[in-house]
Backbone and ligand atoms as CSV (ligand in chain L), in Angstrom:
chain,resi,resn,atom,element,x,y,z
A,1,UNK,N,N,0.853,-1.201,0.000
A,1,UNK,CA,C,0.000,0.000,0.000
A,1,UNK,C,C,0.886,1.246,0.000
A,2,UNK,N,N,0.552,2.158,-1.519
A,2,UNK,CA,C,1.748,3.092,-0.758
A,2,UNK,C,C,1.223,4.371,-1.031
A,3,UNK,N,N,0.708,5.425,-0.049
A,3,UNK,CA,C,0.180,6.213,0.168
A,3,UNK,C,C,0.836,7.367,0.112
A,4,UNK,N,N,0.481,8.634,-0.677
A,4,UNK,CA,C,0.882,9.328,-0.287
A,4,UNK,C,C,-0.003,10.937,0.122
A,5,UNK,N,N,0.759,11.984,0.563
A,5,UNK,CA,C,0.029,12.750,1.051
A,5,UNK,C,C,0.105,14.044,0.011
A,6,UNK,N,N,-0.699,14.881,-0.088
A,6,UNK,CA,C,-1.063,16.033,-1.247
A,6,UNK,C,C,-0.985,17.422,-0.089
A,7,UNK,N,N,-0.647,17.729,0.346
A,7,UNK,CA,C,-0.614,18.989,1.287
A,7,UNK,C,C,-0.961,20.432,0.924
A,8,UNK,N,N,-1.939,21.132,1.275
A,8,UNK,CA,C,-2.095,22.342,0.416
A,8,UNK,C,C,-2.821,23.358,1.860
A,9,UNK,N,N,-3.247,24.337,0.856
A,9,UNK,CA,C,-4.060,25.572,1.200
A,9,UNK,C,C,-5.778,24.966,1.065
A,10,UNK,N,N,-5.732,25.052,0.086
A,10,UNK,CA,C,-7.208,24.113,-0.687
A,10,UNK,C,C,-7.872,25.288,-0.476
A,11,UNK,N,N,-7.895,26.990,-0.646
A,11,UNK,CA,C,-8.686,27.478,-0.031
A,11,UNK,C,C,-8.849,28.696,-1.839
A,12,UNK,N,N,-9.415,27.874,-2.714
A,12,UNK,CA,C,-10.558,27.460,-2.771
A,12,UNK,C,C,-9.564,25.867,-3.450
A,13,UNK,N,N,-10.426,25.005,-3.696
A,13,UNK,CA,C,-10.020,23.741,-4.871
A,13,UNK,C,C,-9.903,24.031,-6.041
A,14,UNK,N,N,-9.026,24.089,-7.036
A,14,UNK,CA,C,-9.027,24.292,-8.579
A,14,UNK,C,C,-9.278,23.345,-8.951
A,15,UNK,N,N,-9.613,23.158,-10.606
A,15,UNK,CA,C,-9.541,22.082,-11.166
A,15,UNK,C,C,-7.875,21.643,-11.541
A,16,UNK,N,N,-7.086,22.740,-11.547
A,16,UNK,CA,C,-5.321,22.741,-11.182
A,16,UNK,C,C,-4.734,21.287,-10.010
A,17,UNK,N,N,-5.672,21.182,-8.742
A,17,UNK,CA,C,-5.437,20.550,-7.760
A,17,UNK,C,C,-5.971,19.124,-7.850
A,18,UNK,N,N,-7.074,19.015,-8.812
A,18,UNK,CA,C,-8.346,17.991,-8.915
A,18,UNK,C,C,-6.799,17.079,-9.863
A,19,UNK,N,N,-6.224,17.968,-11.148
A,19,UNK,CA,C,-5.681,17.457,-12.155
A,19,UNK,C,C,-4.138,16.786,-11.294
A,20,UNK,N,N,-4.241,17.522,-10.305
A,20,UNK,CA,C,-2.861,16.689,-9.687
A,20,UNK,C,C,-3.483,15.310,-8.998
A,21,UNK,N,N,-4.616,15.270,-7.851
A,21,UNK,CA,C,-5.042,14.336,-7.089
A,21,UNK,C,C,-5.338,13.153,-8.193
A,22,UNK,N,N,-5.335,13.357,-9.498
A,22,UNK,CA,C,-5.782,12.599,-10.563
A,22,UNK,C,C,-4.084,11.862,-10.704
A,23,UNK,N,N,-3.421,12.649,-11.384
A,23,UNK,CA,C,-1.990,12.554,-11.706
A,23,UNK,C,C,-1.653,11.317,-10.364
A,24,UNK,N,N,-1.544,11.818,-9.267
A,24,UNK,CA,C,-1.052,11.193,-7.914
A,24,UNK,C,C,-1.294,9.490,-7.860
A,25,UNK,N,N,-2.827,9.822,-8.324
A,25,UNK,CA,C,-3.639,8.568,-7.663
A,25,UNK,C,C,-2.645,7.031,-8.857
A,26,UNK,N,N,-2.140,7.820,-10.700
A,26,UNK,CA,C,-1.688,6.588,-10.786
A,26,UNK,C,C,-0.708,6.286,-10.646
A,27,UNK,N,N,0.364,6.868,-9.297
A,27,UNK,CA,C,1.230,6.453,-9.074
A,27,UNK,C,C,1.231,5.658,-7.359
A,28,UNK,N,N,-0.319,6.544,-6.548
A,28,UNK,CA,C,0.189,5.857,-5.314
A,28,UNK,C,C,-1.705,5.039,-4.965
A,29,UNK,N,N,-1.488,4.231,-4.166
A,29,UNK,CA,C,-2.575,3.603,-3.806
A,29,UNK,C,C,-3.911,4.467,-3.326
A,30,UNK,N,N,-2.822,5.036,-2.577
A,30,UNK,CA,C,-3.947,6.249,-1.668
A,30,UNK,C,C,-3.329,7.764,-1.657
A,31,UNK,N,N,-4.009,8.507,-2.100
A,31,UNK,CA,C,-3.653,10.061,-1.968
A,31,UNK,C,C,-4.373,10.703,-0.898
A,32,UNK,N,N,-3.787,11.178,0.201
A,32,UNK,CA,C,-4.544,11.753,1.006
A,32,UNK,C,C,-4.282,12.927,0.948
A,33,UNK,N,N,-5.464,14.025,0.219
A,33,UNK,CA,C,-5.712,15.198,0.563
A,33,UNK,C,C,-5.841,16.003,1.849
A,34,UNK,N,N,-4.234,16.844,2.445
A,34,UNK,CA,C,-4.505,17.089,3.745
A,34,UNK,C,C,-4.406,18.349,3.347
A,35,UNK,N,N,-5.611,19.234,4.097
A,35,UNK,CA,C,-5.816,20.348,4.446
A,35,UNK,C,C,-5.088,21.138,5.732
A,36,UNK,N,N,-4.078,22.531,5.762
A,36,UNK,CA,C,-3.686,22.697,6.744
A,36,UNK,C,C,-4.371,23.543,7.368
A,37,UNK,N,N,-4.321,23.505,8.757
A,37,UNK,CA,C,-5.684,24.060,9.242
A,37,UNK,C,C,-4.239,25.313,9.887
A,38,UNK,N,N,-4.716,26.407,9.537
A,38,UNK,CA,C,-3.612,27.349,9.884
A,38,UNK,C,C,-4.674,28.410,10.396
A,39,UNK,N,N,-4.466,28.436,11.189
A,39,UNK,CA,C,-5.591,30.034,12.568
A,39,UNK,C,C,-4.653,31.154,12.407
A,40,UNK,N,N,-3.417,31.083,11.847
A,40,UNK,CA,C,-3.119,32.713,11.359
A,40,UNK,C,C,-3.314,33.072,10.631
A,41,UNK,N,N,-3.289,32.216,9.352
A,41,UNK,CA,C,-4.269,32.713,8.381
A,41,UNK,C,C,-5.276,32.985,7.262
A,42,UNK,N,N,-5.816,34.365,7.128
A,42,UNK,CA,C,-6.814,34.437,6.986
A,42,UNK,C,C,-7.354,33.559,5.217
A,43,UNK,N,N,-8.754,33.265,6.085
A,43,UNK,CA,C,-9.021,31.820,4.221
A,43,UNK,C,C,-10.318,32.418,4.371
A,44,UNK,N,N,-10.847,31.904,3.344
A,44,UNK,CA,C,-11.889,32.391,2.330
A,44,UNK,C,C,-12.952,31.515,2.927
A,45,UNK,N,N,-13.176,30.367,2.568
A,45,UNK,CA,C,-13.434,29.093,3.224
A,45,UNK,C,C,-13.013,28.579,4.618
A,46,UNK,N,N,-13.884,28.027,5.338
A,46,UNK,CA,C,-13.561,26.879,6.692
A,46,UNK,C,C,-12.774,26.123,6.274
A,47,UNK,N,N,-12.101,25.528,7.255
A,47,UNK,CA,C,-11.588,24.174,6.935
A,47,UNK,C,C,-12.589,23.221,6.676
A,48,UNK,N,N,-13.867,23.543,7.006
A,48,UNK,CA,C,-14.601,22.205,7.400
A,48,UNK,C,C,-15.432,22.710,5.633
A,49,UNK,N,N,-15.757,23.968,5.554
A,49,UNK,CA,C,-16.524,24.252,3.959
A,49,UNK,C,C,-14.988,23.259,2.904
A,50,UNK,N,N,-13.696,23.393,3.215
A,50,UNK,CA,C,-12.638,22.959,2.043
A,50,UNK,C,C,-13.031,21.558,1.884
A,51,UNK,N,N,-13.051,20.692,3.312
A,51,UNK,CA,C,-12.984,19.416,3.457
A,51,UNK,C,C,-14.240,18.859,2.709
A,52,UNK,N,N,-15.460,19.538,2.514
A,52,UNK,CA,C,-16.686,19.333,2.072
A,52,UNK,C,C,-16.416,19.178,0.632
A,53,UNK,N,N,-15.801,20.179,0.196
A,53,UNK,CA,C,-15.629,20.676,-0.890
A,53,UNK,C,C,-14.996,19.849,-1.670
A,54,UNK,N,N,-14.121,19.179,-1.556
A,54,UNK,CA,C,-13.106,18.469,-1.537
A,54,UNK,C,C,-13.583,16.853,-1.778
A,55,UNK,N,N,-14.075,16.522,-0.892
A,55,UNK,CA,C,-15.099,15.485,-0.746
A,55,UNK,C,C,-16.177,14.867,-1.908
A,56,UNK,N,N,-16.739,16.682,-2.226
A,56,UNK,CA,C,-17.492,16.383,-2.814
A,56,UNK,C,C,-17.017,16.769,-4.730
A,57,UNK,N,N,-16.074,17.240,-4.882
A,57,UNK,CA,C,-15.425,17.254,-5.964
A,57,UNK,C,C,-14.755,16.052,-6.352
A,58,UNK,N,N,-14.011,15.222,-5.433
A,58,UNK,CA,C,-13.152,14.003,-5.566
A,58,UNK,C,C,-13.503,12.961,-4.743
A,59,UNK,N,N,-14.686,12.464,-5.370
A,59,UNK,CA,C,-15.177,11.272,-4.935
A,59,UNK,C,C,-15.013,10.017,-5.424
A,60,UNK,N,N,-13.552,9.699,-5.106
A,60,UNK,CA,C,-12.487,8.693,-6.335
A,60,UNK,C,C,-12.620,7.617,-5.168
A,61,UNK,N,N,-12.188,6.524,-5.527
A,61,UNK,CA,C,-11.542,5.535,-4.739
A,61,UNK,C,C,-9.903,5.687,-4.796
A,62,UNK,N,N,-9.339,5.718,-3.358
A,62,UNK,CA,C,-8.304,6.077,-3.505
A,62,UNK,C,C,-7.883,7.459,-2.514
A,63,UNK,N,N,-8.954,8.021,-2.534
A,63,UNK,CA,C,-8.635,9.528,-1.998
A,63,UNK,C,C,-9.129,9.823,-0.783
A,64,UNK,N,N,-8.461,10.306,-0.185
A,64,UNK,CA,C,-8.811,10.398,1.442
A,64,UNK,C,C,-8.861,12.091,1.773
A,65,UNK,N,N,-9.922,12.643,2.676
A,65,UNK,CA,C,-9.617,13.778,2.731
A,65,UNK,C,C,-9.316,13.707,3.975
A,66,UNK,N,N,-8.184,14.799,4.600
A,66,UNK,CA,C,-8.072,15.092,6.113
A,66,UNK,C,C,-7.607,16.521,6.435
A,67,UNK,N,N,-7.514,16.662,7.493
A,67,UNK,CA,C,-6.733,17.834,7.894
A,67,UNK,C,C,-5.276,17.805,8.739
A,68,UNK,N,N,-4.192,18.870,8.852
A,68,UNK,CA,C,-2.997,19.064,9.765
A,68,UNK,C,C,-2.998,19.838,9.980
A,69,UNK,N,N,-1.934,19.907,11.756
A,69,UNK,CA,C,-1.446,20.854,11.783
A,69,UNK,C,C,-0.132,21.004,12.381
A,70,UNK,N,N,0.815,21.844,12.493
A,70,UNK,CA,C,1.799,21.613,12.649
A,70,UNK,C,C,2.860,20.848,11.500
A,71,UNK,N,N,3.952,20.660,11.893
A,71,UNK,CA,C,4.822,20.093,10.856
A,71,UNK,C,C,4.108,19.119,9.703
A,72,UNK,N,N,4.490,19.287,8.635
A,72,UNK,CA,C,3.798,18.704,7.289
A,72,UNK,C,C,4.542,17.341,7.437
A,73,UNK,N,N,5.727,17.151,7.650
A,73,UNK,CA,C,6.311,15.609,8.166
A,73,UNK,C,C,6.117,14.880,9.022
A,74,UNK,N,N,5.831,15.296,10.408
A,74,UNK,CA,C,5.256,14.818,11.438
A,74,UNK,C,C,3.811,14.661,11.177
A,75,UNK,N,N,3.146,14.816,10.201
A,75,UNK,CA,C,2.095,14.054,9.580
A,75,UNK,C,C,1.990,13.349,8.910
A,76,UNK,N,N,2.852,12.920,7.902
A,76,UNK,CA,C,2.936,12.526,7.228
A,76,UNK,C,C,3.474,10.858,7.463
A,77,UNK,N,N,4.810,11.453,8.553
A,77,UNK,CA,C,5.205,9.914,8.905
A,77,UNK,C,C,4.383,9.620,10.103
A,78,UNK,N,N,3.103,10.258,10.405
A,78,UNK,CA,C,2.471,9.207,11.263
A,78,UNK,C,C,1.520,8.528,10.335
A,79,UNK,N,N,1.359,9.191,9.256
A,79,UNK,CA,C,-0.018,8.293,8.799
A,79,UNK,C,C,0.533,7.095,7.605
A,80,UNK,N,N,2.216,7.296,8.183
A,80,UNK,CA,C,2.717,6.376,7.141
A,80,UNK,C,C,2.805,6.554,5.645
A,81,UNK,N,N,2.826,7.483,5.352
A,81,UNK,CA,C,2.907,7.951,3.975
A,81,UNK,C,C,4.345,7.621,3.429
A,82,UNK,N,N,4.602,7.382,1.968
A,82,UNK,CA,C,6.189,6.977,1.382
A,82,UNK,C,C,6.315,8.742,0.706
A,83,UNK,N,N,5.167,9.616,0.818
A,83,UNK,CA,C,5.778,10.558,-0.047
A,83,UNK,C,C,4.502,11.681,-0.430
A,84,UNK,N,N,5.500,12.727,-0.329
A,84,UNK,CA,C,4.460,14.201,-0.470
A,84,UNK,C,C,4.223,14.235,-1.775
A,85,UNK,N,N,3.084,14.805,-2.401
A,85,UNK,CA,C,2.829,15.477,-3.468
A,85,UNK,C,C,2.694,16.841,-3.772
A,86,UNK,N,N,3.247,17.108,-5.109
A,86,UNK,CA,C,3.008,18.755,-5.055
A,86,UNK,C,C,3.210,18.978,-6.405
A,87,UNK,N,N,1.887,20.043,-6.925
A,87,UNK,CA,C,2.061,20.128,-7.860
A,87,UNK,C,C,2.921,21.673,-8.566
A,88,UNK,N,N,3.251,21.307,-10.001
A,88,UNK,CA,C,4.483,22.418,-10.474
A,88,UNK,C,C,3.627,22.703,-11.648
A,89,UNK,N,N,3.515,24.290,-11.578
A,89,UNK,CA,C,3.132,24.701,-12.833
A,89,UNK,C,C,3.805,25.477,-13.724
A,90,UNK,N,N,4.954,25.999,-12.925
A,90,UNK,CA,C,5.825,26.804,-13.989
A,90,UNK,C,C,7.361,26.972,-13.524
A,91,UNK,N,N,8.078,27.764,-14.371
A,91,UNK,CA,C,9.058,27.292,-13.180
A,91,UNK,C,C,9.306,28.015,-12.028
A,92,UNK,N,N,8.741,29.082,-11.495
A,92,UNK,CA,C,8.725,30.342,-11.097
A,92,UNK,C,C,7.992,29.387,-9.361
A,93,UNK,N,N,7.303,28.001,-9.641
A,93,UNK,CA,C,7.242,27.549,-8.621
A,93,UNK,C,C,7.911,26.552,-7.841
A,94,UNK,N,N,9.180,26.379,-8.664
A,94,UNK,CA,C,10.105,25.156,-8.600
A,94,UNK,C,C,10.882,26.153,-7.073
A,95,UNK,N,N,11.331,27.020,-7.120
A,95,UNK,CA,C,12.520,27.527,-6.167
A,95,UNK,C,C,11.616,27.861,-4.614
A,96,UNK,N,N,10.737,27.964,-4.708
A,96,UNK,CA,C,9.921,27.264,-3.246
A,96,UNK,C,C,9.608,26.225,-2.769
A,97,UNK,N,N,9.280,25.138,-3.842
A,97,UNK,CA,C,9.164,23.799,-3.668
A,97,UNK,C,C,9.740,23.396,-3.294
A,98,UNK,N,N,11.152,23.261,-4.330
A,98,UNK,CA,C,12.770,23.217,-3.657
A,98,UNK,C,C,13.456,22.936,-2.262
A,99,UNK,N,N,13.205,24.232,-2.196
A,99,UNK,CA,C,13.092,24.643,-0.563
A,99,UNK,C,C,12.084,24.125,0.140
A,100,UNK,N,N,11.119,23.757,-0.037
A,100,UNK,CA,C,10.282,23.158,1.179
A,100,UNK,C,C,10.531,21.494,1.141
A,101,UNK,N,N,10.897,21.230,-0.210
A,101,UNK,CA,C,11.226,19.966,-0.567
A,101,UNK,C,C,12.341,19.485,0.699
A,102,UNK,N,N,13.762,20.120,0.447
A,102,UNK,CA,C,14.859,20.311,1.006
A,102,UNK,C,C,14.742,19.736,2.440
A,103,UNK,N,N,13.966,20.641,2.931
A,103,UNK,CA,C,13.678,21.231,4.251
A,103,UNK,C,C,12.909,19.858,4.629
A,104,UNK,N,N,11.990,19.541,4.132
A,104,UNK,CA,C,11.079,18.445,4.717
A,104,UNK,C,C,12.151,17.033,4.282
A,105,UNK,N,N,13.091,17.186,3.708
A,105,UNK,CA,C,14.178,15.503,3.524
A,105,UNK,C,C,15.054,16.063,5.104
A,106,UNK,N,N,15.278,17.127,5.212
A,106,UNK,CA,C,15.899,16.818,6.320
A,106,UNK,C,C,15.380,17.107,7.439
A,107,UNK,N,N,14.286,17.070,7.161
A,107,UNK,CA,C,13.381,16.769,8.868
A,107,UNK,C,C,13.001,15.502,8.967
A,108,UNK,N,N,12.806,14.784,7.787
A,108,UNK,CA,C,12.085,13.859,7.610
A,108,UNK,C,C,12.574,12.580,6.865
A,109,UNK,N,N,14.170,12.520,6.573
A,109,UNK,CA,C,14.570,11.445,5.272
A,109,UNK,C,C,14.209,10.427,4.506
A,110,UNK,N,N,12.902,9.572,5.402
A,110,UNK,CA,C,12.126,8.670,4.824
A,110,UNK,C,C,11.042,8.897,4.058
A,111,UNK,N,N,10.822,10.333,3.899
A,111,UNK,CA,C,9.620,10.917,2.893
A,111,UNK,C,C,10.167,11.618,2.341
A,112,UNK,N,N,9.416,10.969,0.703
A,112,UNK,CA,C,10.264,11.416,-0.403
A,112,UNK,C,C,9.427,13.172,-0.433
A,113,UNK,N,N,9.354,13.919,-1.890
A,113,UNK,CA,C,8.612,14.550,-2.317
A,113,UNK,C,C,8.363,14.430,-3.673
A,114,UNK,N,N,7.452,14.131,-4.499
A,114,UNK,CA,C,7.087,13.785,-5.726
A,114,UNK,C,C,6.855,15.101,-6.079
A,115,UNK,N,N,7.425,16.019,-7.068
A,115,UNK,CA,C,6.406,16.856,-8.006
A,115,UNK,C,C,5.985,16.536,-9.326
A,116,UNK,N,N,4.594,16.618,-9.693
A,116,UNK,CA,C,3.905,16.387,-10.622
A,116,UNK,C,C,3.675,17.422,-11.153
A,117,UNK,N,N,3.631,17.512,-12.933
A,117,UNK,CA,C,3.541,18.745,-13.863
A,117,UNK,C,C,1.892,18.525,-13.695
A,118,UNK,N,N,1.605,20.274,-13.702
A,118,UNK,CA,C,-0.516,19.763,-13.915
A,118,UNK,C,C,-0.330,20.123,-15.562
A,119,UNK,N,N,-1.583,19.731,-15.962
A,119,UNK,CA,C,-1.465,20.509,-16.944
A,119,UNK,C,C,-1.541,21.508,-17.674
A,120,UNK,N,N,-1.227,22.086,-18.754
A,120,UNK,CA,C,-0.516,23.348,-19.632
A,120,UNK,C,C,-2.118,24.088,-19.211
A,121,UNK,N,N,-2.961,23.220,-19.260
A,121,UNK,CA,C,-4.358,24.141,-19.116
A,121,UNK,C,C,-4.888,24.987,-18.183
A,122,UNK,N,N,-4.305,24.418,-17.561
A,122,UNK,CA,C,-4.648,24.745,-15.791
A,122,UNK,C,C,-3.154,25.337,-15.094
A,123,UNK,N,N,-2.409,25.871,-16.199
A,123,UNK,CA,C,-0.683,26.240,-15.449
A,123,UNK,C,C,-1.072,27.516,-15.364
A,124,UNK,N,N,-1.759,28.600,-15.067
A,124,UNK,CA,C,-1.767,29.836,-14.985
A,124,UNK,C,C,-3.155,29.752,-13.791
A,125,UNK,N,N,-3.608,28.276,-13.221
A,125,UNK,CA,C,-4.533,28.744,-12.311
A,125,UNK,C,C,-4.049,28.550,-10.740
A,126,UNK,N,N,-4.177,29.376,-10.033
A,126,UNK,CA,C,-4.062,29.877,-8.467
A,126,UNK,C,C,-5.148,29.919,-7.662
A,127,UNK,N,N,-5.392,29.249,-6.112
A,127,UNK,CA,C,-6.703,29.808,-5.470
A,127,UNK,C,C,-6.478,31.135,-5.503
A,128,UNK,N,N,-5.399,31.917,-5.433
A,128,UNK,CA,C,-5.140,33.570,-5.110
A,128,UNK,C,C,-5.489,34.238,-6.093
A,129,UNK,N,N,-5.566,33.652,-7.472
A,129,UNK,CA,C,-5.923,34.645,-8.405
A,129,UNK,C,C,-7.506,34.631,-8.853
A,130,UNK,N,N,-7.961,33.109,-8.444
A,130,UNK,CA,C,-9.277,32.366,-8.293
A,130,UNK,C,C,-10.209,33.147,-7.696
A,131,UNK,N,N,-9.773,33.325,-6.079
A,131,UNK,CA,C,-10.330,34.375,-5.646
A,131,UNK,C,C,-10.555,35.993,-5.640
A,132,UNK,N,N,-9.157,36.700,-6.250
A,132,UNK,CA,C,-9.516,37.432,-6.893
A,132,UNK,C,C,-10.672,38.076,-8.042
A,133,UNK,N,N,-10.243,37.117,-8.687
A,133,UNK,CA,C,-11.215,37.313,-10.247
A,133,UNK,C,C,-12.791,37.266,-9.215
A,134,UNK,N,N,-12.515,36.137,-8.577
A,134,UNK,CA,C,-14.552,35.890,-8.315
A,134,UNK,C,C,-14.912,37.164,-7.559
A,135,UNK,N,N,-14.163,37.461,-6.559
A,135,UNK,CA,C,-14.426,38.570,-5.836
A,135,UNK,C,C,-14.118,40.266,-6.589
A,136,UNK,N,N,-13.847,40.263,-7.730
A,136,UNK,CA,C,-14.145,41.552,-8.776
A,136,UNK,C,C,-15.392,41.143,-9.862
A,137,UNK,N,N,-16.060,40.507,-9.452
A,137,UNK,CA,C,-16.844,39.756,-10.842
A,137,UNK,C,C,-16.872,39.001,-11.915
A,138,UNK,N,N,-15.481,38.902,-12.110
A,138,UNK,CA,C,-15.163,38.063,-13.232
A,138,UNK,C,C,-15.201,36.381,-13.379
A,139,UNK,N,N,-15.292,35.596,-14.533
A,139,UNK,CA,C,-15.717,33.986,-14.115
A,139,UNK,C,C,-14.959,33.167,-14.295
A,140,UNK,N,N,-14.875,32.503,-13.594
A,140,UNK,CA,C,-14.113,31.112,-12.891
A,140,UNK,C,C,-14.157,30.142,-13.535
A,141,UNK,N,N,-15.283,30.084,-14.607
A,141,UNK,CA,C,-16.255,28.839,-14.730
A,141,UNK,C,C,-15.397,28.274,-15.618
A,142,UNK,N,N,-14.642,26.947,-15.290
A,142,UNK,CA,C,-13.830,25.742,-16.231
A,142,UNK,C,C,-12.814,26.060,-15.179
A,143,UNK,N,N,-12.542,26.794,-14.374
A,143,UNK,CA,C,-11.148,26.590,-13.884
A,143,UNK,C,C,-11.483,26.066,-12.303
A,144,UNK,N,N,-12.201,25.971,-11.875
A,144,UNK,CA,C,-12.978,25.527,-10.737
A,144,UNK,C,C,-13.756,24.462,-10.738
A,145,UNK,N,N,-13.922,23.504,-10.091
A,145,UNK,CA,C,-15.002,22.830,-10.023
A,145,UNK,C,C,-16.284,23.109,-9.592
A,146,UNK,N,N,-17.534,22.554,-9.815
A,146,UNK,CA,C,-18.654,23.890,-10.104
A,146,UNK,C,C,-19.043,23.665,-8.885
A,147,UNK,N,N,-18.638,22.934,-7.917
A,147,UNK,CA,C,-19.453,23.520,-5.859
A,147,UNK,C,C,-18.301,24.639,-5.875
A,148,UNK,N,N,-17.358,24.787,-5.878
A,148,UNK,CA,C,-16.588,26.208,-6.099
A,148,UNK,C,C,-17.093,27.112,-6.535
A,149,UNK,N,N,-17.465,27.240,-7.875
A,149,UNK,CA,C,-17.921,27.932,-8.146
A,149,UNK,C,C,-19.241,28.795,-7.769
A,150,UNK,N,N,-20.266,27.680,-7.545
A,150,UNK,CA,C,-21.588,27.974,-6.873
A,150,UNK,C,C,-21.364,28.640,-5.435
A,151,UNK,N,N,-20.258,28.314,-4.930
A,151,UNK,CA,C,-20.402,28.837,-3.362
A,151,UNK,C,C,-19.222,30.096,-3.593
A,152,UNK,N,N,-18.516,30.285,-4.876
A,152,UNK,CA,C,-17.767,31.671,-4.833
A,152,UNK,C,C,-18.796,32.986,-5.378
A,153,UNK,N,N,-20.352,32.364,-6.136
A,153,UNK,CA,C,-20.872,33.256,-6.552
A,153,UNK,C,C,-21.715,33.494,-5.112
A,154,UNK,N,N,-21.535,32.408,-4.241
A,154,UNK,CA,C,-23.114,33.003,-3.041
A,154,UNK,C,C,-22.388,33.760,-2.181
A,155,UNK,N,N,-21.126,33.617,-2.495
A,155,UNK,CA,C,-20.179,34.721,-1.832
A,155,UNK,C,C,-20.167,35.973,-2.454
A,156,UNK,N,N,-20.017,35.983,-3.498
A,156,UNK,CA,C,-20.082,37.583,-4.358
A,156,UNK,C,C,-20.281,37.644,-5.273
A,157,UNK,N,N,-21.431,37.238,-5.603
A,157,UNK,CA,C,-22.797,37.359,-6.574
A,157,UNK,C,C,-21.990,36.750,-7.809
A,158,UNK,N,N,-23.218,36.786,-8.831
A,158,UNK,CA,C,-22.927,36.239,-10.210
A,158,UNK,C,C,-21.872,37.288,-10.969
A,159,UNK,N,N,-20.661,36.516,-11.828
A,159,UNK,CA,C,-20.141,37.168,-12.582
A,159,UNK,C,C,-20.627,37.874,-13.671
A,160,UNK,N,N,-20.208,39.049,-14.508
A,160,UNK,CA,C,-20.561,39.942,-15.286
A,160,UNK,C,C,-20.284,39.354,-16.430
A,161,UNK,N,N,-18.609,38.746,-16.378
A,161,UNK,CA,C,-18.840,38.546,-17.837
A,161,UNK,C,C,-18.759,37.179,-18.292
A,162,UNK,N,N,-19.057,37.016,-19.725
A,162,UNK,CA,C,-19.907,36.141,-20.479
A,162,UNK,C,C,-18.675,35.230,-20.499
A,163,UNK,N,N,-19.053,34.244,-20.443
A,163,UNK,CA,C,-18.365,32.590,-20.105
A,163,UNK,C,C,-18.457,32.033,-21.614
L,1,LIG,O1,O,-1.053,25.257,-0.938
L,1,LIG,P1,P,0.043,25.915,-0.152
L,1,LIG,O2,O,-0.538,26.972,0.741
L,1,LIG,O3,O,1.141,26.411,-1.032
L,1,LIG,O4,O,0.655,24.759,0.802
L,1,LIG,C1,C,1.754,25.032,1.639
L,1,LIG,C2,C,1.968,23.882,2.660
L,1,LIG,C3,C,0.703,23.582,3.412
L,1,LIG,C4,C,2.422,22.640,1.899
L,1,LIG,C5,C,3.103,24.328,3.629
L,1,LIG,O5,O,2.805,25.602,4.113
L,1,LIG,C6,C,3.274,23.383,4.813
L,1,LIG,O6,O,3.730,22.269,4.646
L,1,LIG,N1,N,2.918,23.849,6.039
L,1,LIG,C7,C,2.965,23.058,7.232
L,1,LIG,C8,C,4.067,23.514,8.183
L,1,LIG,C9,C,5.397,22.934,7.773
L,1,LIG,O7,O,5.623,21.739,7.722
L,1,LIG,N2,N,6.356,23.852,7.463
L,1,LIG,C10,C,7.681,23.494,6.981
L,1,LIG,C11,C,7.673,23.386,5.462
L,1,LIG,S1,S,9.304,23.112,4.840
């Protein structure tokens, strides 16, 4: 069984994140989607609205949703995981990864870090820019999965322009 863990923000889900948990699943048995539950800061979404969200977007066999907190390794090697996931969309995100990559082999040496390319389609999508656009009016629609979407418009109304 070899499991691994997907670690994020999730605040909102892209279809960017959906295309990695996809990617993941045919390399590991189990992908567990962990949500970090961080009280400094500020998200758009609950943890408990992401986990829903999440749930209800990726209803695979295979996929586990949860939450952390504290060290991303000290979760990881309790739930027995062989290895982080993370996805790369350009290269502009490689020299943080890097570094967190780095950082988590030597906290952690028995967990690898896998990065997976998403694809070219979805390489320019961000929850940060996600939420932007929804929260000026503009639409989301294909780059989100549509409970995202539905709950970014009951957040700030329907977009203006034409999809
Ligand atoms: O989707 P994000 O916000 O880019 O994910 C960042 C995340 C959650 C992977 C990172 O912030 C993290 O692992 N935080 C947990 C605390 C931790 O382990 N910090 C050391 C990282 S080297």
């Amino acid at each position: 069984m070899r499991r691994a863990i997907y670690p994020g923000s999730f605040d909102p889900l892209t279809n960017g994140h959906l295309d990695i948990i996809e990617r993941g699943l045919r390399l590991f048995d189990e992908v567990v989607v962990a949500i970090l539950v961080n009280q400094s800061k500020q998200s758009l979404f609950s943890v408990e609205e992401r986990l829903e969200i999440i749930r209800h977007a990726a209803p695979w066999p295979g996929v586990r949703v949860d939450t952390f907190d504290g060290l991303l390794v000290h979760y990881a090697a309790a739930q027995g995981a062989a290895a982080l996931v993370r996805g790369i969309r350009a290269v502009s995100d490689y020299e943080y990864e890097l570094q967190m990559a780095l950082m988590n082999r030597r906290l952690e040496p028995n967990v690898e870090t896998v990065f997976l390319m998403s694809t070219e389609a979805y390489s320019f999508v961000s929850s940060r820019l996600v939420k932007e656009v929804a929260s000026l009016g503009g639409s989301v629609a294909g780059l989100v999965p549509s409970v995202v979407e539905e709950r970014l418009v009951a957040r700030f109304g329907r977009s203006s322009t034409k999809e």
